[in-house]
C-alpha positions in Angstrom: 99.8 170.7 47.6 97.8 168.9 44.8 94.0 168.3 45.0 92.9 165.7 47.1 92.2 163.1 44.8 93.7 159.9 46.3 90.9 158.2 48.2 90.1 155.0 46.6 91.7 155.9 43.4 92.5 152.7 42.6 91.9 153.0 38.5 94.7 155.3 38.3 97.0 153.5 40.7 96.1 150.1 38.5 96.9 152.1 35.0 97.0 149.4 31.8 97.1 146.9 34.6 92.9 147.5 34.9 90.3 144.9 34.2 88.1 145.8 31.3 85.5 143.4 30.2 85.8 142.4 26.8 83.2 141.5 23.6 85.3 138.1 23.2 83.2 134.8 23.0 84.9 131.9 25.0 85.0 129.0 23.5 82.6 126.3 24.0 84.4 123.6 26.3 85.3 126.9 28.6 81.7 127.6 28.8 80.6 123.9 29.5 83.1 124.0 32.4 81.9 127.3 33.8 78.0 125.5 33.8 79.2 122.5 35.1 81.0 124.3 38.3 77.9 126.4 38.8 75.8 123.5 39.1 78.2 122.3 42.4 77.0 126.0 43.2 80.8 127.5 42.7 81.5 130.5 40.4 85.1 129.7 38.9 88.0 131.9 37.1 88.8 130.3 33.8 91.9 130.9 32.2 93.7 129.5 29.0 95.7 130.0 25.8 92.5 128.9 24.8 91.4 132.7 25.2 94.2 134.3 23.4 93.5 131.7 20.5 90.0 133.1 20.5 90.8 136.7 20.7 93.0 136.2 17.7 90.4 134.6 15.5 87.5 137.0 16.2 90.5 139.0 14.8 90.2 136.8 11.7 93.5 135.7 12.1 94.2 132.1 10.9 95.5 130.3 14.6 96.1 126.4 14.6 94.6 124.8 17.6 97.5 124.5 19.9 96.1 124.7 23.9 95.1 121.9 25.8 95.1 122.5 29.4 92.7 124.5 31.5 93.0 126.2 35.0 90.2 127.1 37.1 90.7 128.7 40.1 88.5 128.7 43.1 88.2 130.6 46.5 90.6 129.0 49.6 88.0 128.5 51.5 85.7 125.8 49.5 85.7 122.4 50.6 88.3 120.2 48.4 87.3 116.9 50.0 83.4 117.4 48.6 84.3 119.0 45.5 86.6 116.1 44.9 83.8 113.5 45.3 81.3 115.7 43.4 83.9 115.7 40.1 84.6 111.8 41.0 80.7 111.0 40.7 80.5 112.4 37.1 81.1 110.2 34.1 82.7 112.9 32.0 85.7 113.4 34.6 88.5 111.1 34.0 91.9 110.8 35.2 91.1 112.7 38.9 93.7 113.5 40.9 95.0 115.6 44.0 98.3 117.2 43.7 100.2 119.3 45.9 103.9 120.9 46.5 106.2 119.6 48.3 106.3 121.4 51.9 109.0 124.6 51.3 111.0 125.1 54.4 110.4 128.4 55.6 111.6 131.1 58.7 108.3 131.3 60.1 106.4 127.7 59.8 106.1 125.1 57.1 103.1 125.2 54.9 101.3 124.5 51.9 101.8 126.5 48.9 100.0 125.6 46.8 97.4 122.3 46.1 94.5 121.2 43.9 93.1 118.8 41.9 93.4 117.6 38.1 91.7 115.9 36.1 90.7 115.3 32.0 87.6 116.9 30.5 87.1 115.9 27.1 90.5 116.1 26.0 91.6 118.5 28.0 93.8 118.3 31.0 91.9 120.6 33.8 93.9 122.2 37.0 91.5 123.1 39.8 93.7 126.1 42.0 92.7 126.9 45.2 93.2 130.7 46.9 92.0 133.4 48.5 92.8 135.7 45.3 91.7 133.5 43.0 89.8 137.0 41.4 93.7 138.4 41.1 94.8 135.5 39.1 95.0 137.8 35.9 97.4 139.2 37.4 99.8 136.4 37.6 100.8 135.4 34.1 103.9 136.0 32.8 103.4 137.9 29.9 100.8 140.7 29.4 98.5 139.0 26.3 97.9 135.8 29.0 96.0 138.3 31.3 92.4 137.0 29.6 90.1 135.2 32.0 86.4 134.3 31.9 84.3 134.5 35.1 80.3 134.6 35.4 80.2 134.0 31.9 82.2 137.1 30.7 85.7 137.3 29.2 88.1 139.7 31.1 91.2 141.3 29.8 93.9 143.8 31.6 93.9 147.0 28.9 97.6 145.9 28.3 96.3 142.7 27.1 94.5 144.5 24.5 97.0 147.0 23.3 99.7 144.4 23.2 97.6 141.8 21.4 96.5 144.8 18.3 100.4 146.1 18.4 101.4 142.4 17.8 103.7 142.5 20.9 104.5 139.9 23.4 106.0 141.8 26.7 107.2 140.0 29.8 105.5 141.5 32.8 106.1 138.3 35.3 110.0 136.9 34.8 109.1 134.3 37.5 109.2 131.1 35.6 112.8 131.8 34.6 114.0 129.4 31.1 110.3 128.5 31.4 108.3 131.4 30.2 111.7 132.0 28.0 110.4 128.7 26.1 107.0 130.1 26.4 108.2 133.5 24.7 109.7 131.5 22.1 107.4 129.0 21.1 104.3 131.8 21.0 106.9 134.2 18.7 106.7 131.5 16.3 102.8 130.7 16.6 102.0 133.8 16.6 105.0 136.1 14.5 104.2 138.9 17.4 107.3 141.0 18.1 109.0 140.6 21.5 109.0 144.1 23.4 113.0 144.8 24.5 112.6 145.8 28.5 110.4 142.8 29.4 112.9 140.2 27.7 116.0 142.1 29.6 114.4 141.6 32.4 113.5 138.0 31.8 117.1 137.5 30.9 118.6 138.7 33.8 116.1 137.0 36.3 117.4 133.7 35.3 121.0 134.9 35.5 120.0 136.2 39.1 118.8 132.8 39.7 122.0 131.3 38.4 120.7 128.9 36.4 122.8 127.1 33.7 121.4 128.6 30.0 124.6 127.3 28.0 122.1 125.4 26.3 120.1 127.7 24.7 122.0 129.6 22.4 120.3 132.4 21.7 120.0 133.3 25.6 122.8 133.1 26.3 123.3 135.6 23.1 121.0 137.7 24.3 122.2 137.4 28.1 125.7 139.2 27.2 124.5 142.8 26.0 120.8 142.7 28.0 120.5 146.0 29.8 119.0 145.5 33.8 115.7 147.0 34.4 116.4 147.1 38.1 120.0 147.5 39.1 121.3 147.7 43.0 119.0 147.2 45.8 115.6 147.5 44.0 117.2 144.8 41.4 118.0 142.5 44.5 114.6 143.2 46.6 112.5 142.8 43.6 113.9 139.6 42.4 113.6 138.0 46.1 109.9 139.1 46.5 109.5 137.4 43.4 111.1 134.1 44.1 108.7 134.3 47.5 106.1 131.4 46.4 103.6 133.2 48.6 103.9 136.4 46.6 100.8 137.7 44.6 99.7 140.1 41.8 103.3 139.8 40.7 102.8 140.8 36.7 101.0 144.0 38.8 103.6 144.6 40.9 106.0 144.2 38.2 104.2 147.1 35.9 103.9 149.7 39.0 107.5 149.4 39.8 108.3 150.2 35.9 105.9 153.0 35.3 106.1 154.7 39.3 102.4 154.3 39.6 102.1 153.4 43.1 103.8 156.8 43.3 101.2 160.0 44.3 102.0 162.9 43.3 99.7 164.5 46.8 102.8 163.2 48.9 105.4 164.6 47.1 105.8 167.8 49.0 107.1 165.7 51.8 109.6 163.8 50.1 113.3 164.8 50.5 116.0 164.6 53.7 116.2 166.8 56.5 119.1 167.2 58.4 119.6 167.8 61.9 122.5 168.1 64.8 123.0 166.3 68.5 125.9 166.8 70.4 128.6 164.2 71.8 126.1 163.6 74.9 123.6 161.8 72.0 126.6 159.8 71.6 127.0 158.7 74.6 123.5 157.7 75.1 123.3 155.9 71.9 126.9 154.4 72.9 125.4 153.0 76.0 122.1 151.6 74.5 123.9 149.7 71.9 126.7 147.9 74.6 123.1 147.3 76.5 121.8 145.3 73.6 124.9 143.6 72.3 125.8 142.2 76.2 122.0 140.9 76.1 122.5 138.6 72.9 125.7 137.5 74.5 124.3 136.5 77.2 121.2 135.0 76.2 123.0 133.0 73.0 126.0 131.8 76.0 123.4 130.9 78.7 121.6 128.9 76.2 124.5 126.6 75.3 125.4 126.1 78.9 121.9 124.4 79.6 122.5 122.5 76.2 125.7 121.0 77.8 124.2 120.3 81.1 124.9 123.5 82.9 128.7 124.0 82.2 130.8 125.6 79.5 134.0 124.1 77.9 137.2 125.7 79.6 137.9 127.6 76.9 134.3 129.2 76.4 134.2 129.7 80.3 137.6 132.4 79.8 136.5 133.8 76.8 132.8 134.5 78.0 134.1 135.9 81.3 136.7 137.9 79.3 133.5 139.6 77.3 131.0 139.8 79.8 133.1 141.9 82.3 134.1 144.1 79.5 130.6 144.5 78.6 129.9 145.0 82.2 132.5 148.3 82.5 131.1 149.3 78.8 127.0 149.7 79.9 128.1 151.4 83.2 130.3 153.9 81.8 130.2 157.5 83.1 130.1 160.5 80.1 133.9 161.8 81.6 135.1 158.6 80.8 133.7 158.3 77.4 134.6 161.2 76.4 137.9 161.2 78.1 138.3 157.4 76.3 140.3 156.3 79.1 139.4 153.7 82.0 141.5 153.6 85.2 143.6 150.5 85.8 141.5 149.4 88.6 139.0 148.8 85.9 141.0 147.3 83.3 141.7 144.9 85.3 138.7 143.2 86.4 138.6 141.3 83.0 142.4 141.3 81.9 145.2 142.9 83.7 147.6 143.0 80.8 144.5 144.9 78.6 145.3 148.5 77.3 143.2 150.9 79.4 142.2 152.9 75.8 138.5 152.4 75.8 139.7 152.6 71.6 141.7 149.6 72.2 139.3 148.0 74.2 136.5 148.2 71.6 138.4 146.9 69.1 139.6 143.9 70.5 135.9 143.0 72.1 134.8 142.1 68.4 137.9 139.5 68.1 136.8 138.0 71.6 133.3 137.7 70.8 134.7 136.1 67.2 136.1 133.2 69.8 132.7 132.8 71.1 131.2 131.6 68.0 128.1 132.8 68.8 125.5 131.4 65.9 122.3 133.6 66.4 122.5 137.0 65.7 125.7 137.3 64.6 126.1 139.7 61.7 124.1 141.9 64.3 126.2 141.6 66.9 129.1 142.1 65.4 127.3 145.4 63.4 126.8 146.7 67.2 130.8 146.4 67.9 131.5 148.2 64.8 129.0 151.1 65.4 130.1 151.1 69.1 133.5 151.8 67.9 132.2 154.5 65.3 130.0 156.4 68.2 133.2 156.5 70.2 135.7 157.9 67.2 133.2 160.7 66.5 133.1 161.8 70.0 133.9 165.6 70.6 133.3 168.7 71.3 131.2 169.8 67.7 128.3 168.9 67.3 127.6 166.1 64.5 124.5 165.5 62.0 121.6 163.0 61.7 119.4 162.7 58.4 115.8 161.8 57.9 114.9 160.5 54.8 111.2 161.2 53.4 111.2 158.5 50.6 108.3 156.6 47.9 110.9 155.1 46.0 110.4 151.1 45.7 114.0 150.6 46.2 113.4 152.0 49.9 109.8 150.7 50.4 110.7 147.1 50.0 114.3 147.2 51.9 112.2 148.4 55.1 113.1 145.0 57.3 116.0 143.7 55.0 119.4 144.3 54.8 119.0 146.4 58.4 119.8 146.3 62.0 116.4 144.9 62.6 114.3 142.3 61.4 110.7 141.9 61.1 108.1 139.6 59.7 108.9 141.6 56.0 112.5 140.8 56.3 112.7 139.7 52.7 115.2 136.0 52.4 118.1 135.2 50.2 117.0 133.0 46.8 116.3 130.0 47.9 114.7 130.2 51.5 110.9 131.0 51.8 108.8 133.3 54.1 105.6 133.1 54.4 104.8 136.3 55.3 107.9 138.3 53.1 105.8 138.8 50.2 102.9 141.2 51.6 106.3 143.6 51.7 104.7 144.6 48.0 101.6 146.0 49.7 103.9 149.3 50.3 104.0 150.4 46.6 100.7 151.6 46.9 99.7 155.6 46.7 99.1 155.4 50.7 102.5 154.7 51.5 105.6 156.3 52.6 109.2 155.5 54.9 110.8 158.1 56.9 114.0 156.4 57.8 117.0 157.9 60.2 120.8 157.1 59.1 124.2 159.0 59.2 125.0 161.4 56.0 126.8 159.7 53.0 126.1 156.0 55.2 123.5 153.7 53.5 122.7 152.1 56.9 119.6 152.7 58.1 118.9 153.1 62.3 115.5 153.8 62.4 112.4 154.1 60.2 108.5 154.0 60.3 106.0 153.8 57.6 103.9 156.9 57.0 100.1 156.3 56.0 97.8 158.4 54.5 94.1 158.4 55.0 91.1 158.7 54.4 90.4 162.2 55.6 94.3 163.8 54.5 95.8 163.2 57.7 98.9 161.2 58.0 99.6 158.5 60.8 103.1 157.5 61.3 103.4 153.7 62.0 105.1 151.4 64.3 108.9 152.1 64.8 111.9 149.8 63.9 115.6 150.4 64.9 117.7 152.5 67.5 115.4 152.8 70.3 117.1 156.2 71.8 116.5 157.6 67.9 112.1 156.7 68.0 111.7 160.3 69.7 114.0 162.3 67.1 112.6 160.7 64.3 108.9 161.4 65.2 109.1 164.9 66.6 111.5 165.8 62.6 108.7 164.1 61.1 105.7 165.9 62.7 108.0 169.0 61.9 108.4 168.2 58.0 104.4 167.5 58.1 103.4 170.1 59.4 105.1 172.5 57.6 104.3 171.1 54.3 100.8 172.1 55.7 99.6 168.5 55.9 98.4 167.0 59.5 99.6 164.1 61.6 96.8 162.3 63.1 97.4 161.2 66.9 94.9 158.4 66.4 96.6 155.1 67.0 99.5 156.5 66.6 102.5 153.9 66.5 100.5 151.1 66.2 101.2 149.0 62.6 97.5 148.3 61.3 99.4 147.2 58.1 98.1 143.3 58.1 95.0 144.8 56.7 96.5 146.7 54.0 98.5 143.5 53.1 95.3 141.0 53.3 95.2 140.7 49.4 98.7 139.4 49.7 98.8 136.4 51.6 96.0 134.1 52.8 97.2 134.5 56.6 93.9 135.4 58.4 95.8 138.2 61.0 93.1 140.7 60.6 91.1 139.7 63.8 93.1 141.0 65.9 94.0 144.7 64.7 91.1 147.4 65.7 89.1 147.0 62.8 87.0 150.2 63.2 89.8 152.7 63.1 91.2 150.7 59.8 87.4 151.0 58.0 87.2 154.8 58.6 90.3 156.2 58.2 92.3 153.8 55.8 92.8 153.4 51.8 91.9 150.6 51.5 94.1 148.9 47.9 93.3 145.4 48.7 92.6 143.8 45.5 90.2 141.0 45.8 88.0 142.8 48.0 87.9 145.9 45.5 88.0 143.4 41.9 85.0 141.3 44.1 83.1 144.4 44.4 83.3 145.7 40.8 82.6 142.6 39.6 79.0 142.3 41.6 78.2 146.4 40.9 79.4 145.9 36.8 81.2 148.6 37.1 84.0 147.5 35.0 84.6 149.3 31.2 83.6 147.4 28.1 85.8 147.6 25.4 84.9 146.8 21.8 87.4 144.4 20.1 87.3 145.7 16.6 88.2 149.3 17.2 
């Protein structure tokens, strides 16, 4: 194995995406607003075009004044009512106003996305943002020469600010605002007569084609459009471009950069990583046969029961026959005997407790439950449901006398970090949506591309399905804790006791410490204002985790100075 080096190694994890302090002079309205917030005791982020204007004239580069708006972004938790009658009282303010979105349905609850105030400051049009990253906010921007902000009267720059602004390149790192930051791209090639890097703009391109929009209007797009190559292609395309239409989503030009150069990747971990096979006989079969009829005669019965007390405690005649018709099938299906699995046979006493003309081939039967469920129209659940029917049947055609194989999969690959509640048998609060649909709590799915963080997931060999999986978490002290389980409960046991194995033998060690129990709100803080942290056992998290959270960490560099300088005329 490697050297230990991955507590807290946050600069390497961050790469060009760190925050370097820069010898760039902000201009003067930038520092008048700065004053005037500290004097309502507030210590703002300032960020403009304003600052990229600046940079390139210290360069002694000839740049028209162009910018006129201002954000300034301010922790959550201040008071907007009292800052909003503290701006009102001052003559220079004019034009104050709130402004909010509009509410976003989403899964979970509707909320706020966003909201703050505007208002005109000598010419200038000022946005007042609100959040509890407001120290991340660099890391928003769509394109990597924005990343400039001044805070506690300093100008801030990501190093790939820098590089790109002295190799006279403009490079998409945030595709979120679609034909927007397109326009953007456009309008600051001409300002400037910076190059556009290639990978960035194919990306950009095919964002907006993801997002469907109409671009038949502008022509060189849709040029461009027709031979762009995709940065992401398959699931990690798909699962990255959702995250990033997730409004709650954070740090996305960040997120963006690690999932082009593997830096959330370490290299300490990598002895694990790989798939491991194993064998279980037709009795695992049968056990998995019978948990799954289990669960799928529970969502019938639960989604059924729930319509009759809708319609006043009685079902239409023809859902009465066809929910009988299923339940007593179901009933025979959870109470069957091995012999008779494996034999795939009932007897005709059987068969006919739910249809006496029914084919007594438990084949037969299986098949023909899915098309009577169908009749059911069943709403909730029903992709699953129907997914259990199809896997009963395949649990039942493998049966036999030689033995068959599992594989556990060991994997840091974003494609599998972020599909670890989506697209699977299960769902959980980082199920990620379709475009379109919002949930709040989706986007902290990007805290798992960070050097702490692995997925050991169970599925059947050459089958993409997953059954089973559980995050593995490194920590402080080397050990590695596996997290909560999702998926085939019969398969929790196999997974964990091939995982210890593959640990162990790699001569790492699998702490017992909480075991199974997901402390991953904390690690996810930095990506969502939800305040969920009170609950989990703080103590174990502060000595044994990594700790990546962002505005914690950027907070505390910022008070210790411990951030590089970098001089602008080398």
């Amino acid at each position: 194995m490697e050297e230990v080096i991955f507590a807290n190694n946050i600069d390497q994890y961050l790469g060009s995406q760190k925050i370097i302090k820069i010898g760039l002079k902000a201009p003067q309205i930038i520092i008048e607003l700065e004053s005037f917030f500290k004097k309502l005791d507030l210590e703002p982020v300032i960020t403009s075009q304003l600052l990229m204007d600046n940079y390139l004239k210290q360069q002694d580069l000839s740049v028209k004044p162009f910018a006129t708006e201002i954000d300034i972004s301010l922790p959550l938790a201040k008071a907007k009512a009292q800052l909003r009658e503290q701006l009102k009282s001052k003559e220079e303010i004019a034009n104050l106003s709130e402004y909010q979105t509009e509410k976003l349905r989403v899964e979970y609850s509707p909320e706020l996305i966003s909201k703050g105030l505007s208002f005109e400051y000598q010419g200038y049009r000022c946005e007042v943002l609100f959040s509890d990253n407001y120290l991340t906010r660099i890391w928003e921007f769509g394109l990597s020469i924005q990343q400039l902000m001044h805070f506690r009267g300093r100008v801030y720059a990501t190093k790939l600010a820098i590089e790109d602004f002295r190799q006279g390149l403009l490079r998409v790192l945030n595709p979120e605002l679609g034909i927007e930051l397109w326009q953007q791209l456009m309008e600051l090639q001409s300002r400037y007569d910076f190059s556009i890097e290639v990978t960035g703009l194919n990306m950009l391109i095919d964002y907006i084609y993801w997002l469907g929009n109409n671009i038949s209007s502008i022509n060189i797009l849709a040029q461009n459009l027709s031979r762009a190559e995709k940065v992401f292609t398959g699931r990690l395309r798909e699962y990255y471009y959702r995250w990033l239409n997730q409004q709650k989503s954070t740090a996305k030009s960040l997120l963006t950069y690690l999932l082009m150069t593997d830096n959330y990747q370490n290299p300490y971990l990598s002895e694990l990583l790989g798939s491991y096979n194993f064998e279980y006989n037709s009795n695992f079969s049968y056990r998995r046969f019978l948990t799954k009829a289990k669960d799928l005669k529970f969502k019938v019965i639960t989604q059924m029961e729930d319509r009759q007390d809708l319609q006043g405690g009685s079902l239409a005649a023809a859902d009465q026959t066809n929910y009988l018709r299923v339940t007593s099938i179901l009933d025979i299906l959870t109470g069957l005997e091995f012999r008779e699995f494996m034999k795939g046979r009932l007897n005709k006493e059987q068969v006919a407790e739910f249809h006496k003309y029914h084919s007594p081939k438990l084949g037969k039967i299986l098949v023909d439950l899915k098309s009577f469920i169908e009749k059911l129209d069943l709403t909730y659940y029903s992709s699953y449901i129907f997914r259990l029917c199809t896997d009963m049947l395949a649990l039942f055609n493998s049966r036999g006398p030689d033995n068959r194989t599992l594989e556990i999969v060991i994997s840091q690959s974003a494609e599998d970090l972020l599909a670890v509640s989506t697209d699977q048998n299960w769902s959980s609060c980082l199920k990620l949506p379709s475009l379109g649909k919002q949930r709040v709590s989706a986007a902290r799915v990007a805290a798992n591309l960070h050097p702490a963080t692995l997925v050991a997931y169970i599925k059947e060999p050459k089958q993409e399905q997953w059954l089973g999986r559980s995050l593995i978490r490194l920590l402080r002290n080397g050990d590695l804790i596996l997290e909560k389980y999702y998926g085939e409960p019969i398969l929790e046991e196999l997974l964990e006791a091939k995982v210890k194995e593959v640990i162990e033998e790699a001569g790492y060690k699998l702490s017992n410490a909480e075991q199974g129990l997901s402390l991953n709100f904390i690690e996810w803080k930095p990506y969502s204002d939800q305040g969920r942290v009170q609950s989990l056992k703080q103590g174990f998290y502060q000595q044994y985790y990594i700790d990546y959270s962002l505005s914690p960490l950027l907070d505390s560099k910022f008070k210790s100075e411990k951030i590089e300088d970098v001089i602008l005329d080398e």
